[in-house]
N, C-alpha and C positions, 0 to 999 in steps of 0.2 A: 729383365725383371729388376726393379729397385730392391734395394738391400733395406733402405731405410725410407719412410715418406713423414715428412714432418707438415701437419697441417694445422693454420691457425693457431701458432702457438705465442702465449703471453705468458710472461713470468712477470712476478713482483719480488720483490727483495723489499720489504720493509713497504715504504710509502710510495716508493720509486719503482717507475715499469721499465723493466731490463730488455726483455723480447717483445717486440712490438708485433702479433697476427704473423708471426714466421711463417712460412709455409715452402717446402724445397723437397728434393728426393734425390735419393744417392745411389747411381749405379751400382750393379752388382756386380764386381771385377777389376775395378778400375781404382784410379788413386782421386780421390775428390779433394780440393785445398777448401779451407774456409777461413778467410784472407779478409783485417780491416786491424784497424789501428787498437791499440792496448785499450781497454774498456769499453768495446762496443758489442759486447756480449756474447764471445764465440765460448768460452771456457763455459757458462752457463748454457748453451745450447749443447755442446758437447754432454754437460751431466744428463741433458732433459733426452737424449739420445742412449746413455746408458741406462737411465732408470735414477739415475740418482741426485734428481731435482724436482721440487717440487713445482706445477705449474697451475697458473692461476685456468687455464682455459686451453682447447684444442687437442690433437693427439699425436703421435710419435708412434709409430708402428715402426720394429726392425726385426728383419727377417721371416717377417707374416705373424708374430706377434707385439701385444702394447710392449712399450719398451720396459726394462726392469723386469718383467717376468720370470718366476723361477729359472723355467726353460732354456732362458738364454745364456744366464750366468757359464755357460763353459762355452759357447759359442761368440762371446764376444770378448777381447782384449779393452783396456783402456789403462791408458799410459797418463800420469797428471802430470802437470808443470813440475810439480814438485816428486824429487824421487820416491817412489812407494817401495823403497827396499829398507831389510834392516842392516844401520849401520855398523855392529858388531857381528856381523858374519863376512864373510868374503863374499866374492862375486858368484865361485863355484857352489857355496853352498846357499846360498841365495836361488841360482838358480835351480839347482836340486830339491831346494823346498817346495819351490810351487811348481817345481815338474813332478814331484809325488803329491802334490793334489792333483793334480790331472790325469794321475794315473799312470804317468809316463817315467821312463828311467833314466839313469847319470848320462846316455850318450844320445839323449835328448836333449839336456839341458847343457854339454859341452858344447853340442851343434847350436842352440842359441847364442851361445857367448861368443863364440868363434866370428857366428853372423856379424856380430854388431861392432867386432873388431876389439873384443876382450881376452883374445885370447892368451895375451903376453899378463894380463893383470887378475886372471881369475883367482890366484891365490891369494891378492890383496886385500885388507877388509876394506867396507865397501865404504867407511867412515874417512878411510886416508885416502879415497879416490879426488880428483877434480869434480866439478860439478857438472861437468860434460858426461863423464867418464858414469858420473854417478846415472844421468839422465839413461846411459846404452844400459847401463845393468837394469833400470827397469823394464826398460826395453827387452831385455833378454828376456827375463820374469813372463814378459809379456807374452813374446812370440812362444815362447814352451811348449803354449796349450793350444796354439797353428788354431789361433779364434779363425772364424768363417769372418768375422768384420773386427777391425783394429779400430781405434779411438786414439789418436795421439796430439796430445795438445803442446802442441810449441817444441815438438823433439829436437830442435833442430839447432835454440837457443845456446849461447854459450862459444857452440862448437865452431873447428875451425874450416877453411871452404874445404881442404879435403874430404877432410869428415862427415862436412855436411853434404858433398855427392858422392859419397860412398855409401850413407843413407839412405838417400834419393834411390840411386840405384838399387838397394837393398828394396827399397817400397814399393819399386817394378817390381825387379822379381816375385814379389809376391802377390801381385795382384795378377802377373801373366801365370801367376798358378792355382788363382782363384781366389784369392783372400779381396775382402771389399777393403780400402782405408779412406777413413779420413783425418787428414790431418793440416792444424790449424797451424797461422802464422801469421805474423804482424809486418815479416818480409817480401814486400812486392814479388822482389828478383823469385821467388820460389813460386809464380804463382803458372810462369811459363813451364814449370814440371810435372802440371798436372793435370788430370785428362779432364776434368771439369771441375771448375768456378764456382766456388758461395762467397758472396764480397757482402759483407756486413758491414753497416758503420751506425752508431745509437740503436743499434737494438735494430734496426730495420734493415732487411736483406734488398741491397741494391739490384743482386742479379746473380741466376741459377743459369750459367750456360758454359760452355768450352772453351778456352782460351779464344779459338779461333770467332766464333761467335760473338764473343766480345770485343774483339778488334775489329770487326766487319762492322761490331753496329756502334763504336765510338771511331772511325777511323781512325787508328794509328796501331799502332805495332807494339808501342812502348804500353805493357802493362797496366804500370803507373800511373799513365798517364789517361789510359783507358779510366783506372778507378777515379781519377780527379773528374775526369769529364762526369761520369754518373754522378760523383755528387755536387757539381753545377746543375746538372739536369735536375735532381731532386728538390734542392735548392730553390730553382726558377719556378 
């Protein structure tokens, strides 16, 4: 079963059309990438997936309801580019806040931070963090409320290679424990970490398939190099 099926979706921003007839679906369990160059419109499909974009046409169903639905607000996480924590509290009590809106208590919200490798800095306020550092505390925030689907745009920015597969690895384990993700990036090399493929570039979705799917039908291995070939093909 899909977690999410996006069909025929257009968005306008002003006079300019951002999503061009989208249309893609997101397993339910798995880590899905949604991979193209800095303004080709993964951050605007990522809102129209939460609920929090307005679209000119098409639909966005997650979890078997329209997307944005009261319903889902505690069943879905979304993480923005920009950190959604506040910066005069600490990490711990950041995470404590929005694990009591979700109902949950302080060794819920230690167990997030730990997750994300904050454990040494939870006392810090979240204002004197790095901007990496800031990115894992929304993160934490995030995971608290153990959403059925993750939203993460660009988690990954910033940080350094460890941290960025210690992440990764972090976003198996939670998909081999049921949780759906997707998450977005402008870095090829991340695209072989994930169990299936959305390669967007101006607004138009090149190709909804698996890694391996996409190497078989651009011959080559090289990611990359697969994404270059699709936009020769489109191109032609």
């Amino acid at each position: 079963m899909d977690a999410v099926t996006v069909t025929d979706l257009v968005v306008h921003r002003g006079a300019r059309q951002v999503l061009h007839e989208v249309g893609c679906s997101v397993p339910s369990g798995q880590v899905t990438g949604l991979l193209g160059p800095s303004g080709s419109g993964k951050s605007t499909l990522l809102r129209a997936v939460v609920g929090a974009q307005q679209v000119r046409s098409g639909t966005v169903t997650v979890l078997g309801r329209p997307a944005g639905s009261a319903a889902l607000r505690s069943r879905v996480g979304y993480v923005t580019q920009a950190p959604s924590v506040y910066a005069d509290l600490t990490v711990r009590e950041n995470a404590r806040h929005f694990a009591a809106l979700y109902g949950r208590g302080a060794a819920a919200a230690d167990a997030a931070i730990a997750d994300v490798g904050l454990a040494d800095a939870a006392g810090q306020l979240v204002g004197d963090l790095s901007g990496g550092q800031r990115g894992r505390a929304s993160l934490a925030c995030a995971l608290v409320g153990e959403p059925e689907l993750l939203v993460l745009d660009e988690p990954t920015v910033g940080l350094d290679p460890v941290l960025r597969v210690e992440l990764w690895s972090r976003f198996h384990a939670l998909a081999a424990a049921g949780t759906t993700l997707i998450v977005s990036s402008h870095v090829m090399d991340e695209a072989g970490r994930c169990d299936r493929l959305l390669l967007l570039r101006d607004g138009r979705l090149l190709s909804d398939s698996t890694p391996a799917e996409l190497r078989a039908r651009t011959g080559t291995d090289d990611l990359e190099q697969a994404f270059l070939s699709l936009v020769q093909e489109v191109a032609a």
